[in-house]
Each structure stands twice: as C-alpha cells, then as structure tokens.
C-alpha positions in Angstrom: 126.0 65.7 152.4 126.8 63.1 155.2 129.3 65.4 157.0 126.4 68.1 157.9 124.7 65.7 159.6 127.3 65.2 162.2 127.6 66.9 165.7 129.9 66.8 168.3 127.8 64.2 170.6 127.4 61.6 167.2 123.7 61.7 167.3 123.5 59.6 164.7 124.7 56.5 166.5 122.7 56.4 169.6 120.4 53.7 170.2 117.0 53.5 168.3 114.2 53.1 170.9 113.8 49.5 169.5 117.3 48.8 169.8 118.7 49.9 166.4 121.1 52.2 164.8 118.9 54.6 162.8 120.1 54.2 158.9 120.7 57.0 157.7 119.1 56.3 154.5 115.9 57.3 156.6 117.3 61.1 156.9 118.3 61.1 153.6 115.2 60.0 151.8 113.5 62.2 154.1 115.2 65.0 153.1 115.3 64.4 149.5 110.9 64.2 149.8 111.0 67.4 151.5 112.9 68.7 148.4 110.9 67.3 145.7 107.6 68.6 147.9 109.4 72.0 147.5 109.5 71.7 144.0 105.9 70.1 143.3 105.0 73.3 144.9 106.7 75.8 143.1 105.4 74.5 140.4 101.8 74.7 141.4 102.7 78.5 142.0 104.2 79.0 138.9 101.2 77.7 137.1 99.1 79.5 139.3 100.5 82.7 138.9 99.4 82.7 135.5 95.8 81.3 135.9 96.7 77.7 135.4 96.4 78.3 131.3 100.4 79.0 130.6 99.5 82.8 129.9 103.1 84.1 130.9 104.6 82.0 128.4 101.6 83.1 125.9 102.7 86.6 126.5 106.6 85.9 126.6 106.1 84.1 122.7 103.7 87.0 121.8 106.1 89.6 122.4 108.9 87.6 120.4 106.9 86.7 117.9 106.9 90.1 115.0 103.7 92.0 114.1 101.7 91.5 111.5 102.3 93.3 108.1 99.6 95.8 107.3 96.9 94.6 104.6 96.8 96.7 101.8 93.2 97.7 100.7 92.0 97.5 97.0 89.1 97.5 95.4 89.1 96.8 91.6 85.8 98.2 91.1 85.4 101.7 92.2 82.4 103.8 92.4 84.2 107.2 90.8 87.3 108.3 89.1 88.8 111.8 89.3 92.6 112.0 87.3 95.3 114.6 87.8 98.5 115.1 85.8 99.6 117.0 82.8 98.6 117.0 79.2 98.7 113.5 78.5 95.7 113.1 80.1 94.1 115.6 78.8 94.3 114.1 75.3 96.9 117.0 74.2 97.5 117.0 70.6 95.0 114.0 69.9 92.4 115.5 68.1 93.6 119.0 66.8 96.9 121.2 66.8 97.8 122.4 70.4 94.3 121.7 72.1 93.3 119.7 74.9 91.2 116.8 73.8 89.5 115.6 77.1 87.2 113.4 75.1 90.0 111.0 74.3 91.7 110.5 78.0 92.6 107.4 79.0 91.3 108.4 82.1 88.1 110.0 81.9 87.5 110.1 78.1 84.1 109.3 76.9 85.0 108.3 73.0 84.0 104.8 72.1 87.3 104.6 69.9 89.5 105.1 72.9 87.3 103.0 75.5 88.8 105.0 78.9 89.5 103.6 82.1 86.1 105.3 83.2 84.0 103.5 80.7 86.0 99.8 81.7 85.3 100.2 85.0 82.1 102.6 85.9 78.3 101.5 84.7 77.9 105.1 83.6 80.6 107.4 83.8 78.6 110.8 83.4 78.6 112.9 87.2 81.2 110.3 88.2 84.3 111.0 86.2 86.2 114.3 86.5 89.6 115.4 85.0 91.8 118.0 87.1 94.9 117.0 84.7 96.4 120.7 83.3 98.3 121.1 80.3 101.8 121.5 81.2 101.6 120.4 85.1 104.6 119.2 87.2 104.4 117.6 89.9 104.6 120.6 91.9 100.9 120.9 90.5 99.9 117.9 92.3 99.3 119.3 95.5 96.3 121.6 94.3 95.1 119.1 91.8 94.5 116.5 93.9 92.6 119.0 96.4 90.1 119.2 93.6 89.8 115.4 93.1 89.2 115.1 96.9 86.5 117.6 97.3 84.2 115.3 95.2 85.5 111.9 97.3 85.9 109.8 94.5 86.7 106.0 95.0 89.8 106.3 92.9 92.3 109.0 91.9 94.5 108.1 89.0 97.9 110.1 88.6 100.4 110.7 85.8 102.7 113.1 86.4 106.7 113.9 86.0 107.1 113.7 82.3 107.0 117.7 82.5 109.7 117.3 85.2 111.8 116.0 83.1 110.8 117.8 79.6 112.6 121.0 80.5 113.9 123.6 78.3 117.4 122.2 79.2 118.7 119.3 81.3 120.3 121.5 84.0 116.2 122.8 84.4 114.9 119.3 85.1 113.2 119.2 88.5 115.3 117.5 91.4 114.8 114.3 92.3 114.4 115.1 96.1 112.2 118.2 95.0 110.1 115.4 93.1 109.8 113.3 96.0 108.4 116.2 98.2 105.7 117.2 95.6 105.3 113.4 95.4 104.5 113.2 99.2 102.1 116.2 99.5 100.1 115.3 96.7 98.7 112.1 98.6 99.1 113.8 102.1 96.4 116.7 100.4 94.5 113.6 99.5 94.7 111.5 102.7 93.5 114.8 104.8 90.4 115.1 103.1 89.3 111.4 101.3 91.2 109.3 103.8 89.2 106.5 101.5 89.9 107.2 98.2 91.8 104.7 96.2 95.2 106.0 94.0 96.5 104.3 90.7 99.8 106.1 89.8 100.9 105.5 86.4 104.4 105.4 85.4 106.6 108.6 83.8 106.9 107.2 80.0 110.2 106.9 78.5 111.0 110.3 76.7 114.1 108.6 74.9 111.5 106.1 73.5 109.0 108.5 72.2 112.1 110.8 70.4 113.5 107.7 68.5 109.9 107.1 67.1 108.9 111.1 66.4 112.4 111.2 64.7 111.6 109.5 61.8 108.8 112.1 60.9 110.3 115.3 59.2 106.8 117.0 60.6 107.4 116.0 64.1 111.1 117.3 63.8 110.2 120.9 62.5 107.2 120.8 65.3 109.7 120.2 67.8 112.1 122.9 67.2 109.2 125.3 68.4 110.4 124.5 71.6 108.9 121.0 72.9 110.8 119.3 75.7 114.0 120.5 74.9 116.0 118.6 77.5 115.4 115.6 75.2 114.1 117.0 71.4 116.7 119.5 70.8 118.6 118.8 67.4 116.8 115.5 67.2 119.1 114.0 64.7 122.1 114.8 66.0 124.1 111.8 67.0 127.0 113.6 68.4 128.7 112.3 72.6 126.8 115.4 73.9 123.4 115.1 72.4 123.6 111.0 74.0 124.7 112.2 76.7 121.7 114.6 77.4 119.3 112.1 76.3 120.6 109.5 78.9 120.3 112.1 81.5 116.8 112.7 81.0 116.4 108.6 80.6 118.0 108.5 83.8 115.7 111.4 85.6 112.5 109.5 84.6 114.0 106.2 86.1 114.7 107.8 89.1 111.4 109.7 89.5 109.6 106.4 88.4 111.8 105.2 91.5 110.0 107.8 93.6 106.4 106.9 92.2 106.9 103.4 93.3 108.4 104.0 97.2 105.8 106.7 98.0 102.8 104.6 96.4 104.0 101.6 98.8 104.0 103.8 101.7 100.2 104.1 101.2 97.6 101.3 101.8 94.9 102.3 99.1 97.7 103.2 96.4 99.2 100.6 93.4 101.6 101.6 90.8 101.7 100.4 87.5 105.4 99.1 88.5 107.0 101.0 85.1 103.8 99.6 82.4 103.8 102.7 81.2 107.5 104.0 80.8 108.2 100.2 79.2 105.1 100.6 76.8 107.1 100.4 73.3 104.6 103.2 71.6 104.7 103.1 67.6 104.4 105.7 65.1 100.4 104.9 65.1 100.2 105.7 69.0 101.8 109.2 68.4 99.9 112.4 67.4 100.1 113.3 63.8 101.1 117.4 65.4 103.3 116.5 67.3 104.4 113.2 67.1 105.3 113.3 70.9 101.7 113.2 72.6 99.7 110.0 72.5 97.7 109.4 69.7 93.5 108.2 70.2 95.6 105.1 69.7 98.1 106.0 72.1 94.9 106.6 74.3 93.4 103.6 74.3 96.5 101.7 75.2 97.4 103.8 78.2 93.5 102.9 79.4 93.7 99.0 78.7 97.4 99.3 80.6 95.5 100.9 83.6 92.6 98.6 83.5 94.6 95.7 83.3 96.8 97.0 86.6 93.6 98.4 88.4 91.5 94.9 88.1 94.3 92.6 89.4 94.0 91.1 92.1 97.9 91.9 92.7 99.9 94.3 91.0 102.0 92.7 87.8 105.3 93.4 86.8 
C-alpha cells in the first residue's frame, strides 16, 4: 500500500506547514475511514433496497424452503351415501338363490340384522341412500355407475369393484392390470366433473383364494360352482394338482395388484380413503358365506363388510 503513495517529487516528505513530516499513518487511517464509510453505506442500501425489513432474504428462504403438502379433506359424517360396484353389494345370493338382495348391503341395506354403513352413519337413511351397484359389474362399469351416484350429489360414494375382474371364465380373461387402472381413473374423473365435493370410500377387492378354501369344504357350494362361477379360481375346486395352484396364485396375485391400483389412484384424490386391503385380509368363515353359493357374503358376511367400512370411514386417519 505504501508504494502507491509515492511520486517522483517524494511529496510525502516535504515540510508540514508547522514544521513537521506528515506521518503517514494520517493518509492511511484516512483512507481506511473512507473505506469503512463505503461500506456503512452499502449496507444502508442493501437494507434499503428491500424496505429495511430483510424481505430479499424472506423471499430468497421462501423459495428454498418446499411447498406445503395438500390437506386431504374428510368428513366422517356425511349427509348421503350412493354405492357402485358389483353383486356384492347388492346382497347377491344373501337372501334367496341367484337374486339381488339390496335390503342386506353393507352399503345401503336397510335390515336391522345387517346394520349397513347407511344406518351407522345417516339419522335416517330413506331419500338419502341409493345403490347403482349391478350384478356382475367390472370396473369397466364404473364409469356410468358413478355418473348415477353424482347426479344426486351425495356426500359420499362408496366403491367395491374388481372381484369380477378377476372372476373370469379363465385366467387368460382376467382384465389387465393397466386396463383396470384406466377404468379406475375415469370412474372418479366422471365423479370429480360433476360432484367435485363428494367424498369416496373405496373398499378393497376380497381375496378370492380365501373365499374358495372356505366354500370348498361344502359339497353344495362345489356342485353350485361348477355352473360356471368365477371360473379363473373355482374350477375343479378340489383339485390339488401344480396347475390348479398355479391358477389360483395368479388370480391371488391379480387382486393384489388391482388392490395396488385402488390404493395409488384413491391417494391421488383429496376427498378419497381406502380401506388399505380391510377387506381382501377379512378371514370370512363358513357363517359369512351364502348357503347358495357359498362364494357371496352371507347377512353375516354383510354386516361385517359394513362395521369394516364404518370403522375406516369414522377415523380420523386411515388404519392399516
């Protein structure tokens, strides 16, 4: 630093008016002030610049800092429940030989012996309970069904679909898993377009293996069978043979996968809980199968499939 102060003529050493060399520790401090002035004052600007508050760093943190998950939104006591599916909810089987039985539904039954999801959690069900389930749905059904259940905007829609994906006349007949995904996706895209609102339960595909090793031991439910009920997993019931295991795991496996699907397009939407697999890990007995078919839920079957739902619906987070 002491070298750029130095000029030809060694202005530094002429006299000081009163006689004195001029330090220079003088033009040194002075410059050193004249730097830490500069600095005071950038400051001041800096602060300035952003209204005095820190703002720019506000900002700077804000925009590092990740946005906020989206809440999900559930209400555990809704005003109105419409249900879409297949036969199980439409209480197939559960009251006579190949009929519907819509008086027993988990769902939307009204039967004191079953005690439905809609008489758990409505004051008075009658006017706001509907059933659009068919007999024999896939999920390639769902689409229409669930425009039904949204023309009457009903605070909750439950669903229970897929077993008829899987319950196929042979294994090689069982719907796709991508194709199930699709149907899947429409089904609450249908229902986002016109009750944007409207809350979804989505019940688990039960576990078809399960119900055969139960239905099995019946020598009714075996002859009933051979008329042609979910083949993919009924056919020659008692064999024991590689190739009838083998079949059976295949269907096993398409449930678990579709059940897969249920849950990742469920958690894509806000008002929507699964049951996270209540239902396909439900151990049904002998007593919860109908005495035709010994496949279908029983009234007994019924009711449990309604106190599984109701315990799911009024949690205040889904349980495992």
């Amino acid at each position: 630093m002491t070298e750029s102060h130095h000029t030809g003529s060694d202005r530094s050493k002429r006299p000081h008016p009163s006689g004195r060399l001029r330090p220079r520790t003088v033009t040194i401090s002075a410059f050193a002030a004249i730097l830490v002035a500069g600095l005071v004052l950038a400051l001041v600007h800096g602060s300035s610049s952003d209204g005095g508050s820190g703002k720019g760093a506000q900002r700077a943190e804000s925009s590092a800092r990740p946005h906020a998950k989206p809440q999900r939104i559930w209400d555990r006591s809704p005003g109105s429940i419409a249900a879409v599916g297949d036969s199980i909810t439409r209480g197939f089987d559960a009251c006579s030989l190949l009929s519907d039985c819509t008086k027993v539904s988990w769902a939307t039954g009204t039967e004191n012996e079953v005690d439905s999801l809609a008489s758990r959690l409505l004051t008075d069900p009658r006017g706001k309970s509907w059933n659009y389930a068919v007999s024999g749905a896939v999920a390639d059904d769902l689409p229409a069904q669930m425009r039904k259940a949204a023309d009457v905007r009903p605070g909750m829609v439950t669903v229970m679909s897929g077993a008829n994906d899987a319950c196929r006349p042979s294994v090689a007949r069982m719907t796709p898993v991508e194709d199930f995904r699709a149907d899947i996706r429409e089904g609450l895209r249908v229902l986002r377009a016109e009750s944007p609102k409207t809350q979804v339960y989505v019940s688990s595909v039960p576990d078809l293996r399960r119900l055969w090793q139960q239905g099995r031991k019946n020598p009714i439910g075996e002859r009933v069978w051979g008329l042609g009920i979910c083949q993919s997993m009924l056919k020659d019931p008692q064999s024991m043979d590689k190739a009838a295991h083998d079949r059976r795991q295949q269907v096993y496996d398409r449930a678990v996968d579709y059940n897969s699907v249920l849950k990742e397009e469920c958690a894509k939407d806000l008002r929507c809980r699964y049951d996270n697999g209540a239902v396909f890990r439900y151990r049904f007995t002998g007593a919860e199968l109908s005495n035709w078919d010994w496949f279908h839920p029983s009234k007994a079957g019924q009711r449990s499939l309604a106190e599984m739902a109701y315990r799911q619906i009024v949690a205040r987070r889904p349980t495992g």
